[in-house]
VEXDOLUM-96047 format. One record per residue: residue number from 1; residue in one letter; chain; y, z, x of N, C-alpha, C, O in turn. Coordinates in steps of 0.02 Angstrom, whole numbers, plus 50000, padded with zeros to 5 digits. Example, Ala and Ser with C-alpha at 12.3 -4.5 7.8 and 13.67 -1.06 7.14 Angstrom:
! VEXDOLUM-96047
R  pos  code  unit    nc2    nc3    nc1   cac2   cac3   cac1    cc2    cc3    cc1    oc2    oc3    oc1
R    1     a     A  49716  50390  50660  49775  50390  50615  49835  50390  50660  49834  50423  50712
R    2     s     A  49888  50354  50642  49947  50357  50684  50002  50394  50645  50057  50402  50670
***
This chain:
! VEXDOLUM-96047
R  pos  code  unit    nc2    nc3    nc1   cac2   cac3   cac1    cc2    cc3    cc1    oc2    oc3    oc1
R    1     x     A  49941  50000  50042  50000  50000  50000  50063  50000  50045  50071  50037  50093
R    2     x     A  50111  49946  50017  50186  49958  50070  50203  50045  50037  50188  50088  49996
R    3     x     A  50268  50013  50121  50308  50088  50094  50383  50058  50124  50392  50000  50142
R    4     x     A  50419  50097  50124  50504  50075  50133  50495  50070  50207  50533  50027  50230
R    5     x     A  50460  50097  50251  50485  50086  50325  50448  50018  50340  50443  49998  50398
R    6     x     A  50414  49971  50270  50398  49895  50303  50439  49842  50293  50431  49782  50304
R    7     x     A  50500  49884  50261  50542  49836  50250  50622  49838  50333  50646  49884  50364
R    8     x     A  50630  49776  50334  50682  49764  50383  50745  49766  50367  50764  49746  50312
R    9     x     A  50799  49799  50426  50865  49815  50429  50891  49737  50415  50873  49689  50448
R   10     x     A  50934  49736  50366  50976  49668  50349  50932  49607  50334  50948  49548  50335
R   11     x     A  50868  49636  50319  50846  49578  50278  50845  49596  50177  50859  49649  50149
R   12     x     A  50824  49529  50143  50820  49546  50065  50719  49545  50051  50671  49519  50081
R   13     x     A  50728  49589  49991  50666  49599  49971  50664  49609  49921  50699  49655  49900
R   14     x     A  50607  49562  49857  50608  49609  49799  50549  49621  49796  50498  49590  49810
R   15     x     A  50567  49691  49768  50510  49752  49759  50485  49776  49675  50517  49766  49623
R   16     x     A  50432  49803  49682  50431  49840  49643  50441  49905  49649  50398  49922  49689
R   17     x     A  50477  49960  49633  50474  50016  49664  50418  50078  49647  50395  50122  49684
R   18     x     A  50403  50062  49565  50346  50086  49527  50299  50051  49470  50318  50003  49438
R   19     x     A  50234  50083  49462  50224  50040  49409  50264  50029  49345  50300  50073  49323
R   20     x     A  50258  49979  49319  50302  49961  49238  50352  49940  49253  50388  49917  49209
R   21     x     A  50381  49939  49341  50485  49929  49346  50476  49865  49335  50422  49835  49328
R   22     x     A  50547  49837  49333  50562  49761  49349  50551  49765  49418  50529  49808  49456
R   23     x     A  50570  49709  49422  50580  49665  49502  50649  49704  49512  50683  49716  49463
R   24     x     A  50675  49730  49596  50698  49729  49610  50730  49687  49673  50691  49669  49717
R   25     x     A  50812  49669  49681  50809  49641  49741  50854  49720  49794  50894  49765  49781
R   26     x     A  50820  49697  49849  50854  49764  49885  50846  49736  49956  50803  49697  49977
R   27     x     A  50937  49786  50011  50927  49751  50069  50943  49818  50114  50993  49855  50111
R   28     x     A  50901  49823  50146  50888  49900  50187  50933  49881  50218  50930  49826  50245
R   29     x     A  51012  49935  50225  51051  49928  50274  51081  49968  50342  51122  49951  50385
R   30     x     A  51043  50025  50330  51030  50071  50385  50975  50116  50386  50944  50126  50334
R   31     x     A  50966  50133  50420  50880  50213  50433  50914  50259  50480  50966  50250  50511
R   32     x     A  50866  50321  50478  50874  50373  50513  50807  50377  50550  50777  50324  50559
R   33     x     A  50782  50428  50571  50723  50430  50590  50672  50440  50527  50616  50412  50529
R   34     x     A  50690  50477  50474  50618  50478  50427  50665  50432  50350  50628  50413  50305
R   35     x     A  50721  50422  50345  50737  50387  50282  50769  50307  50312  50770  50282  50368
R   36     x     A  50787  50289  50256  50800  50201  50243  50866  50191  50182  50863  50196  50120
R   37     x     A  50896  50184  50207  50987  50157  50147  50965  50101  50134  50958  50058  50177
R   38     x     A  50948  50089  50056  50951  50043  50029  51011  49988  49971  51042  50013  49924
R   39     x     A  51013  49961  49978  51062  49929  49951  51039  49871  49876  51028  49811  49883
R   40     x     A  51036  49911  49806  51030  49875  49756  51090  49808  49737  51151  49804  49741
R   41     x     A  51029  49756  49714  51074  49681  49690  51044  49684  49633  51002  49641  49619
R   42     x     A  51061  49744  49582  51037  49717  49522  51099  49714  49460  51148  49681  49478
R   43     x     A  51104  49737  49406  51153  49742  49357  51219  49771  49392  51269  49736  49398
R   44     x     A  51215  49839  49416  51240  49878  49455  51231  49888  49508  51185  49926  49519
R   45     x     A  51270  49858  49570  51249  49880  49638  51259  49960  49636  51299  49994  49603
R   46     x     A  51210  49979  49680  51189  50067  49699  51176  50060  49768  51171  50003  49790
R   47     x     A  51170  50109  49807  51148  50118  49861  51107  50187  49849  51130  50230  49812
R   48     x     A  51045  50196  49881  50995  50261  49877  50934  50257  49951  50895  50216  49976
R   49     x     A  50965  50345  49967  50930  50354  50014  50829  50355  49997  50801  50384  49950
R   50     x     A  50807  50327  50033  50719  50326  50021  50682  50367  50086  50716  50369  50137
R   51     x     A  50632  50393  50087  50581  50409  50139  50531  50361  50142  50492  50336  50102
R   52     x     A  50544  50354  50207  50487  50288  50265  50426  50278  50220  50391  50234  50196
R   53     x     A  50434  50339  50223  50333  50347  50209  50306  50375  50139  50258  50411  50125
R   54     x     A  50358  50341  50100  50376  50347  50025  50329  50278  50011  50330  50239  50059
R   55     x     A  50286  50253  49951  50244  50205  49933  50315  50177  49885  50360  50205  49855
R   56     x     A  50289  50091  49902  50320  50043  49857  50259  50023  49833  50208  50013  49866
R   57     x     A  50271  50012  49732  50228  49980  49698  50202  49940  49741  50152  49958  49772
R   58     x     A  50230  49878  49751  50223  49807  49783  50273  49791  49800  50321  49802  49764
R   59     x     A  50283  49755  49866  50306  49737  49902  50303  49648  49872  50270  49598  49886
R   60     x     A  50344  49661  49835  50334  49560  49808  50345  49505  49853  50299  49465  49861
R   61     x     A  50417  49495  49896  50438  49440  49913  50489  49474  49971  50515  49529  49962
R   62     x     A  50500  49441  50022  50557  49419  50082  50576  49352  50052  50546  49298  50046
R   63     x     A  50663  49386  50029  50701  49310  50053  50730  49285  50112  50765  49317  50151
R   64     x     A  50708  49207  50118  50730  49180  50182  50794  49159  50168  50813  49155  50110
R   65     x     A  50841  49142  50229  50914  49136  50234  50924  49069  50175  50976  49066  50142
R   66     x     A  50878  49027  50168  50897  48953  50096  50875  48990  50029  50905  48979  49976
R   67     x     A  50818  49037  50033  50841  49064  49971  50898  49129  49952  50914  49141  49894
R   68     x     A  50918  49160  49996  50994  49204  49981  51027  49183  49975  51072  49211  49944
R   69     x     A  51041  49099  50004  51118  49055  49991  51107  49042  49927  51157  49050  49893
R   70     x     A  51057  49024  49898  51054  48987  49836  51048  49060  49784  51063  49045  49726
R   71     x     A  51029  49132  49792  51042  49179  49753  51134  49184  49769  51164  49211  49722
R   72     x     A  51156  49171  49799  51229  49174  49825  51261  49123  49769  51297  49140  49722
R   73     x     A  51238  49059  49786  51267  49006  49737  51259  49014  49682  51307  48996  49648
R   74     x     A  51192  49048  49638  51170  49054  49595  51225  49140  49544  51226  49148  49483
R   75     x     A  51253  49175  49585  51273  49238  49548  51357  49225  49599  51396  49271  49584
R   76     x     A  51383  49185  49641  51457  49181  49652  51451  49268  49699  51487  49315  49683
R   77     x     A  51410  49272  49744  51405  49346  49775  51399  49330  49836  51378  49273  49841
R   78     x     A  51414  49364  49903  51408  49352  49959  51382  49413  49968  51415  49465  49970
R   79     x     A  51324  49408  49974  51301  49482  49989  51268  49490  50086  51228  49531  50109
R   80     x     A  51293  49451  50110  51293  49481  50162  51371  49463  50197  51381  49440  50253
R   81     x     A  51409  49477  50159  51478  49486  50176  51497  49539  50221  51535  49522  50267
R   82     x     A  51478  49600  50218  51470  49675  50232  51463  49667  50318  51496  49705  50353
R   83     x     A  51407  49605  50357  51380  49619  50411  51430  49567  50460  51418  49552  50519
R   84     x     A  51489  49543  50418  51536  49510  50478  51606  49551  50507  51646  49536  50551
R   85     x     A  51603  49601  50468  51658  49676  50478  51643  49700  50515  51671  49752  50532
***
């Protein structure tokens, strides 16, 4: 079973986080030694601290850089705007 520490710093992923959730999309944007800052793209962006070694339902999908442009084109969002500051 994944867990949050298989997911990568500044990449996108959608997850499941439990059974029954939707799809989430989420982009880990910092860690500590035992947690992971995550960064929600859903209705409401959120940010929420997780533990490494916390279980994800499923681990659905990595988006590659042609599919975030086209979630970009698709919702008018630059969501990796944040990493040229």
């Amino acid at each position: 079973m994944a867990t949050y520490s298989d997911l990568a710093l500044n990449r996108f992923f959608l997850v499941i986080e439990n059974e029954g959730e939707d799809i989430s999309l989420v982009q880990p944007l910092m860690e500590s030694s035992e947690c992971i800052l995550l960064q929600y793209h859903d209705i409401s962006e959120a940010t929420a601290w997780k533990k490494k070694s916390e279980s994800l339902y499923e681990l659905v999908d990595e988006l590659d850089d042609e599919q975030l442009a086209a979630y970009e084109d698709l919702f008018g969002e630059d969501v990796t705007e944040w990493d040229e500051e």
